[in-house]
BAPA-559514 format. One record per residue (C-alpha): y, z, x; residue number from 1. Coordinates in steps of 0.001 Angstrom, whole numbers, plus 524288, in hexadecimal, padded with zeros to 5 digits. Example, Ala and Ser with C-alpha at 12.3 -4.5 7.8 and 13.67 -1.06 7.14 Angstrom:
// residues 2
{yy = 7EE6C&zz = 81E78&xx = 8300C&num = 1}
{yy = 7FBDC&zz = 81BE4&xx = 83566&num = 2}
This chain:
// residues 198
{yy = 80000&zz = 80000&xx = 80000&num = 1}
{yy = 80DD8&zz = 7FC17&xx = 804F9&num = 2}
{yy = 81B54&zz = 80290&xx = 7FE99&num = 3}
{yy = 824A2&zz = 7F76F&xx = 7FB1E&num = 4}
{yy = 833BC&zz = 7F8B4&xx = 7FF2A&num = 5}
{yy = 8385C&zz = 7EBCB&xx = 7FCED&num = 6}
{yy = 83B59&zz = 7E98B&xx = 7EF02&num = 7}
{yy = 833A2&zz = 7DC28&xx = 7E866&num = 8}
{yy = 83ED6&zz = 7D253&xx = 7E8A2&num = 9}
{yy = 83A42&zz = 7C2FA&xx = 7E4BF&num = 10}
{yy = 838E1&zz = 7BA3F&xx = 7F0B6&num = 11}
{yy = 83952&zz = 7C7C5&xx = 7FA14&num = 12}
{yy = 82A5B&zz = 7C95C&xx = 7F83E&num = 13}
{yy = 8284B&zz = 7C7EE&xx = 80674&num = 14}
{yy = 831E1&zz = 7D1AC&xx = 809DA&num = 15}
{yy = 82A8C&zz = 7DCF6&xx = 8027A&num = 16}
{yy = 81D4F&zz = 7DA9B&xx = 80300&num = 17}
{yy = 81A24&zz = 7D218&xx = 80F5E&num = 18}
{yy = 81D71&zz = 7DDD9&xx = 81AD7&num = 19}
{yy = 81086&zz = 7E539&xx = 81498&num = 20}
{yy = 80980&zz = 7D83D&xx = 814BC&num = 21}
{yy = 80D3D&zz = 7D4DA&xx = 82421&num = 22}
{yy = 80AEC&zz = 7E259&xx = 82773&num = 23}
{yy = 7FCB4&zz = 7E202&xx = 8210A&num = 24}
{yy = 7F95F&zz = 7D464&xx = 8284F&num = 25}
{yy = 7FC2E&zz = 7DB4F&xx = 834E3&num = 26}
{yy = 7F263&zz = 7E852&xx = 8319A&num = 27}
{yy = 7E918&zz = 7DCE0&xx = 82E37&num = 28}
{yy = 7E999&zz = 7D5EA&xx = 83921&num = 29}
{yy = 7E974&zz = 7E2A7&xx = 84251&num = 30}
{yy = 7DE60&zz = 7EACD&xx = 83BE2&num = 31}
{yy = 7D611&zz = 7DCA9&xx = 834F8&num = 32}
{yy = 7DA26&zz = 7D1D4&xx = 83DCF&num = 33}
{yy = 7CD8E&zz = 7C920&xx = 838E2&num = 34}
{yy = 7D1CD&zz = 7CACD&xx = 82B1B&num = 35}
{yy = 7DF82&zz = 7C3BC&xx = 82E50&num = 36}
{yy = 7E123&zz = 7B9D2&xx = 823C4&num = 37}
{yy = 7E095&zz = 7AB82&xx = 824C2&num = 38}
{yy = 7EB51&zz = 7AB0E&xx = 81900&num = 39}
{yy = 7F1AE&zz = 7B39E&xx = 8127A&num = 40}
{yy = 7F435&zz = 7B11D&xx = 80306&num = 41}
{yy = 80155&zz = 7B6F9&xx = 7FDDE&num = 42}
{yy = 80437&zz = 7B9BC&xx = 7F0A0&num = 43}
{yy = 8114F&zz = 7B642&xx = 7F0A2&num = 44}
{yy = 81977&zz = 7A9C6&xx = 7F43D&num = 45}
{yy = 81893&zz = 7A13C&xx = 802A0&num = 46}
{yy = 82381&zz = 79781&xx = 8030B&num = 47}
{yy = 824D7&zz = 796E8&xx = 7F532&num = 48}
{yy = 8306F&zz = 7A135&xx = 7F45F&num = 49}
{yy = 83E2E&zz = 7A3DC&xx = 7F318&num = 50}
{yy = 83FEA&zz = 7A16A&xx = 800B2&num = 51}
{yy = 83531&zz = 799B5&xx = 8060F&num = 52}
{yy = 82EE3&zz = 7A423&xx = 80B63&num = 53}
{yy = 8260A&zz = 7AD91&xx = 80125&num = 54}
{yy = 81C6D&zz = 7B91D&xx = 80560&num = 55}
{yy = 813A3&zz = 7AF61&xx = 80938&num = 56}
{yy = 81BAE&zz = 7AA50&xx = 814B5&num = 57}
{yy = 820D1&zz = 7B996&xx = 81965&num = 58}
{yy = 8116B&zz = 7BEAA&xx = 819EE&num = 59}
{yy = 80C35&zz = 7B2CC&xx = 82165&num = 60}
{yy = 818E3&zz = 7B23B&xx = 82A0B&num = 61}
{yy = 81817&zz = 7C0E7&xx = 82E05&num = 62}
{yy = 80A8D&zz = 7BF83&xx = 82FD3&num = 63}
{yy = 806C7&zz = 7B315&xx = 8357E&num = 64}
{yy = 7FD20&zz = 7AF00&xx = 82AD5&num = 65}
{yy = 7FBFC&zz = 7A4FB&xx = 820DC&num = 66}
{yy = 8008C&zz = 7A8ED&xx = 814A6&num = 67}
{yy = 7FF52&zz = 7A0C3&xx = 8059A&num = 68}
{yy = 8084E&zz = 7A61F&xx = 7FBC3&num = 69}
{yy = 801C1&zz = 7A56B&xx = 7EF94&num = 70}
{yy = 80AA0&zz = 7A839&xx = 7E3C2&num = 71}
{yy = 80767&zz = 7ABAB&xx = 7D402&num = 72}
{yy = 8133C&zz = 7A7F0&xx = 7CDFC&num = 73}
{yy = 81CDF&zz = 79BC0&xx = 7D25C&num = 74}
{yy = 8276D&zz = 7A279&xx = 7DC8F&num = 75}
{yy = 8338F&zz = 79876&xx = 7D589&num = 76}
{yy = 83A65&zz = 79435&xx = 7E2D8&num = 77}
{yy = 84206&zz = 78912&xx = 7E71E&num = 78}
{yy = 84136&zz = 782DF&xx = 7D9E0&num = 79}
{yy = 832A7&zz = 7845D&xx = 7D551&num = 80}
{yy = 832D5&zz = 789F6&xx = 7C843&num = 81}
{yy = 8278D&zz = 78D8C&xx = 7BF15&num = 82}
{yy = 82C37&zz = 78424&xx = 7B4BB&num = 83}
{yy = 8262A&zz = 77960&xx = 7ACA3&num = 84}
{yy = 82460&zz = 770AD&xx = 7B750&num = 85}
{yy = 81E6E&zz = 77AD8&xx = 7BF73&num = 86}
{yy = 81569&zz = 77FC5&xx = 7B428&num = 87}
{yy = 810FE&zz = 7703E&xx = 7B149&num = 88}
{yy = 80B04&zz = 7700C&xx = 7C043&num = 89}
{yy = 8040E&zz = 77CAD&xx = 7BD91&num = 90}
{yy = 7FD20&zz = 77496&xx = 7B2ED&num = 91}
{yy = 7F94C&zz = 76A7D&xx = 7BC63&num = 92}
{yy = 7F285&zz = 773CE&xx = 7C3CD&num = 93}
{yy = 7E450&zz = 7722D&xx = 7BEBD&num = 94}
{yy = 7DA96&zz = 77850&xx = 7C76D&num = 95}
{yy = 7D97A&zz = 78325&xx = 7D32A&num = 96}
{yy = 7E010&zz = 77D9F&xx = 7DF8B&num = 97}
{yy = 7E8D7&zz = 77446&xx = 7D7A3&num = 98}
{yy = 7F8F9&zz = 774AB&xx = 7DBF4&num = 99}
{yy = 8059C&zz = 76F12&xx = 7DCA0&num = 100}
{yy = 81109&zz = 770F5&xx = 7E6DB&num = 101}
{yy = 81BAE&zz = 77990&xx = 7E435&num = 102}
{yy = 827D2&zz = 771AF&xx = 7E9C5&num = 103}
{yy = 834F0&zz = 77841&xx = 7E7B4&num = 104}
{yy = 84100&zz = 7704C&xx = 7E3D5&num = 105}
{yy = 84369&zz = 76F60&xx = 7F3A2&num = 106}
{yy = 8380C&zz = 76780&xx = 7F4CA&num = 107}
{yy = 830AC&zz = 77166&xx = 7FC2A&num = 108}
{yy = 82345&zz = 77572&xx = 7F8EC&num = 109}
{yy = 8223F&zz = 783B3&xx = 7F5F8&num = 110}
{yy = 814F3&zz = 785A1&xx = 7F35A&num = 111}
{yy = 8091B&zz = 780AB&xx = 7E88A&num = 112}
{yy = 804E5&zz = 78423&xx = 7DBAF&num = 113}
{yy = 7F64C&zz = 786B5&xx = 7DC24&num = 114}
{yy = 7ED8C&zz = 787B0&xx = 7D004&num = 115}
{yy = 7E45E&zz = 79160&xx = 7D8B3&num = 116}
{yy = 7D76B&zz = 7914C&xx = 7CF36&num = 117}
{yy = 7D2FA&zz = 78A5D&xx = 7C5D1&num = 118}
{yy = 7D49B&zz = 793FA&xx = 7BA9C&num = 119}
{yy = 7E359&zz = 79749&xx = 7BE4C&num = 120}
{yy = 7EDF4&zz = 79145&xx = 7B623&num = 121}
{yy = 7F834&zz = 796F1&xx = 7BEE0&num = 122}
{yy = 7FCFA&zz = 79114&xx = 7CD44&num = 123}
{yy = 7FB80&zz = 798D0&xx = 7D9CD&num = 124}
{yy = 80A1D&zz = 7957E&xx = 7E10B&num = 125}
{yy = 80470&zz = 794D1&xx = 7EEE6&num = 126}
{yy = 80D51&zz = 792E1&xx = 7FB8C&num = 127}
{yy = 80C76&zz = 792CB&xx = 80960&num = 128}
{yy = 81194&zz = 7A04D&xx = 80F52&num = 129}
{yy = 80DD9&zz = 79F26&xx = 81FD5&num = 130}
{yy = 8055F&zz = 795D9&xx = 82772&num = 131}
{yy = 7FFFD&zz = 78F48&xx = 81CB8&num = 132}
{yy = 8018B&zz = 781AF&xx = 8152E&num = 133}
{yy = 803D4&zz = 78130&xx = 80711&num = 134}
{yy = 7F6F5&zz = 77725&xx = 8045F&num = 135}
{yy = 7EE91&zz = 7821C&xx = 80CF0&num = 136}
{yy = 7F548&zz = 78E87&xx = 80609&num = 137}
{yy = 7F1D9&zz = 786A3&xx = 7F88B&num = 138}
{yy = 7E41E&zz = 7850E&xx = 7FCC3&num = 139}
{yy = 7E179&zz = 7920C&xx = 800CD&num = 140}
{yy = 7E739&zz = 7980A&xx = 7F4E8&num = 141}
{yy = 7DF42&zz = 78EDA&xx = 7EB18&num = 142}
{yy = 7D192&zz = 791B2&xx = 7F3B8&num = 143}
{yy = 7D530&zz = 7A364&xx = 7F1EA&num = 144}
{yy = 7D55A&zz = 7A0E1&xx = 7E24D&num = 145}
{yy = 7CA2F&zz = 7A76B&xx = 7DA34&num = 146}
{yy = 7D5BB&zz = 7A7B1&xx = 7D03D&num = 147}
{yy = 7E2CE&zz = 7A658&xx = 7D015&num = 148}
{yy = 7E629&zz = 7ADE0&xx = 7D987&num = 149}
{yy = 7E171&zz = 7ABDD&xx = 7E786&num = 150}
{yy = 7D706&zz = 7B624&xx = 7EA10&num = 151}
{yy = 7DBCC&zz = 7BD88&xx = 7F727&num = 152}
{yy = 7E85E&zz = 7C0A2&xx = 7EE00&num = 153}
{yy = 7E10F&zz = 7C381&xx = 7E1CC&num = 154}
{yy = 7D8D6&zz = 7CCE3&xx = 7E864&num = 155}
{yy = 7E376&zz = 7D289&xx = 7EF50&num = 156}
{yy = 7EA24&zz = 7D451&xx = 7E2FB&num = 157}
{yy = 7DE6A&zz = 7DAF2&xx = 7DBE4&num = 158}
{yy = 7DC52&zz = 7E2B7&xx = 7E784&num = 159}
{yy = 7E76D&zz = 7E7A7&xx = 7E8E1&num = 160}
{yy = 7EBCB&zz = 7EB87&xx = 7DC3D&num = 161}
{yy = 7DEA5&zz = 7F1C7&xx = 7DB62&num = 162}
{yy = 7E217&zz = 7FB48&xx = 7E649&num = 163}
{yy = 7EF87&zz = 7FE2C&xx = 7E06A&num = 164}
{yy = 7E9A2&zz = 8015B&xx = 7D533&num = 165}
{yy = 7DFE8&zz = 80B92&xx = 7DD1F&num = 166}
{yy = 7E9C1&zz = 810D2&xx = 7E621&num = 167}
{yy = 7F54A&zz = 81275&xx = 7DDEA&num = 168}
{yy = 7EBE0&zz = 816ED&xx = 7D1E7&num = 169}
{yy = 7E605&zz = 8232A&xx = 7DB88&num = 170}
{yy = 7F415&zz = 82479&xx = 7DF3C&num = 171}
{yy = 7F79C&zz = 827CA&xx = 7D22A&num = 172}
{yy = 803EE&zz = 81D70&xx = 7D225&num = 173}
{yy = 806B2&zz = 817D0&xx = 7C53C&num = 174}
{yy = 8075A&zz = 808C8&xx = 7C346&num = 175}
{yy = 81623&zz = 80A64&xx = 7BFC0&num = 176}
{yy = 81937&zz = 80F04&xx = 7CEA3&num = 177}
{yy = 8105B&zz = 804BF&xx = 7D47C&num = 178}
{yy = 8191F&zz = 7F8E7&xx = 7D318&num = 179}
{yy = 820FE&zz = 7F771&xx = 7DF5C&num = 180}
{yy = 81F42&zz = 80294&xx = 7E70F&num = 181}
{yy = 8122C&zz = 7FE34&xx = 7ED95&num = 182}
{yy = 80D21&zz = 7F087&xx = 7F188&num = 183}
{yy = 7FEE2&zz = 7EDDA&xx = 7F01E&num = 184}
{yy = 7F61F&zz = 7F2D7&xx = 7FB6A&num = 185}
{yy = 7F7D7&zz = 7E916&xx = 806C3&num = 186}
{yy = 7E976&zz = 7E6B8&xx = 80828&num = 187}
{yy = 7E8A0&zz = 7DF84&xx = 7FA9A&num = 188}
{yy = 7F49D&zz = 7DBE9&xx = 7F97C&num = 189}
{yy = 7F6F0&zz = 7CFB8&xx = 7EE61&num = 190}
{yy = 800E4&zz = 7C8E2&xx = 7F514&num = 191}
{yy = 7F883&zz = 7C6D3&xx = 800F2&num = 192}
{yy = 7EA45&zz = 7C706&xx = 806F9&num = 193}
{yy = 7E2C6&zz = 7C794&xx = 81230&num = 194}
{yy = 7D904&zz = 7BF0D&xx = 81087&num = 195}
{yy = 7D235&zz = 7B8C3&xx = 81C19&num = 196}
{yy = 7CB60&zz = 7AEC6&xx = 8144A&num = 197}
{yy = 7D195&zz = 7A987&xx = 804B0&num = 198}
């Protein structure tokens, strides 16, 4: 468990959260060097940001490793909006691995839309974050879906909120002063994992 200063401001992600994230990497790497990942999936934005420059791109700077962002919900940047237009390609996308390029009104490719399984009806938003191409990062995302979610950050998820619910229930802390004044355990985190292999 980590305490969180920073407050949560939009587009600052990196700022709050990545510092325990770095600082994890390196107890990794000292006490588990053969369990160093290959890649490193983010759940949060690459390029695809405010500033060209999302979790993503801080984690796998900081630590020298490749690094996918892989984002739920459309981060609305440099004119990509979740309109009509955008909700008409969504359609398109018919089965697991299918995508289209997200290209913001400077031309510039942010990232792709990726219908990760089969059975999902809404897009992955997958972009590059460090040492990494886009057409890899896609790849690699699309081959970790069971479900909608890739796996290493499902699990991590699940795991995670699992072990809040353990710790903080033999602590005796109500869910009301849970919200922001702990950060899921850094082991399991859901905005990143370990994983040696997707």
């Amino acid at each position: 468990m980590v305490g969180l200063k920073a407050p949560y401001v939009s587009g600052f992600l990196a700022f709050r959260e990545v510092p325990f994230l770095v600082e994890l990497v390196q107890r990794l790497q000292e006490k588990e060097p053969d369990l160093m990942p290959q890649v490193v999936l983010v759940d949060g934005n690459g390029v695809l940001h405010q500033r060209g420059f999302g979790v993503a791109c801080h984690l796998g700077v900081l630590t020298e490793l490749p690094c996918i962002g892989v984002a739920k919900k459309l981060l609305q940047v440099d004119g990509l909006e979740n309109n009509a237009l955008h909700k008409e390609k969504i359609v398109l996308l018919q089965a697991g691995g299918d995508t289209f390029p997200l290209i913001g009104s400077s031309g510039t490719v942010l990232g792709m839309a990726l219908r990760s399984h089969d059975h999902s009806t809404k897009p992955l938003y997958v972009s590059v974050g460090h040492r990494i191409s886009l057409e890899v990062a896609v790849r690699l995302t699309h081959h970790c879906c069971r479900f909608r979610i890739p796996e290493p950050i499902r699990q991590a998820d699940i795991r995670s909120r699992e072990y809040i619910r353990r710790t903080l229930g033999q602590l005796g802390v109500a869910p009301a002063q849970r919200k922001d004044s702990l950060l899921l355990p850094r082991t399991t985190s859901p905005r990143m994992i370990l994983p040696t292999v997707c």
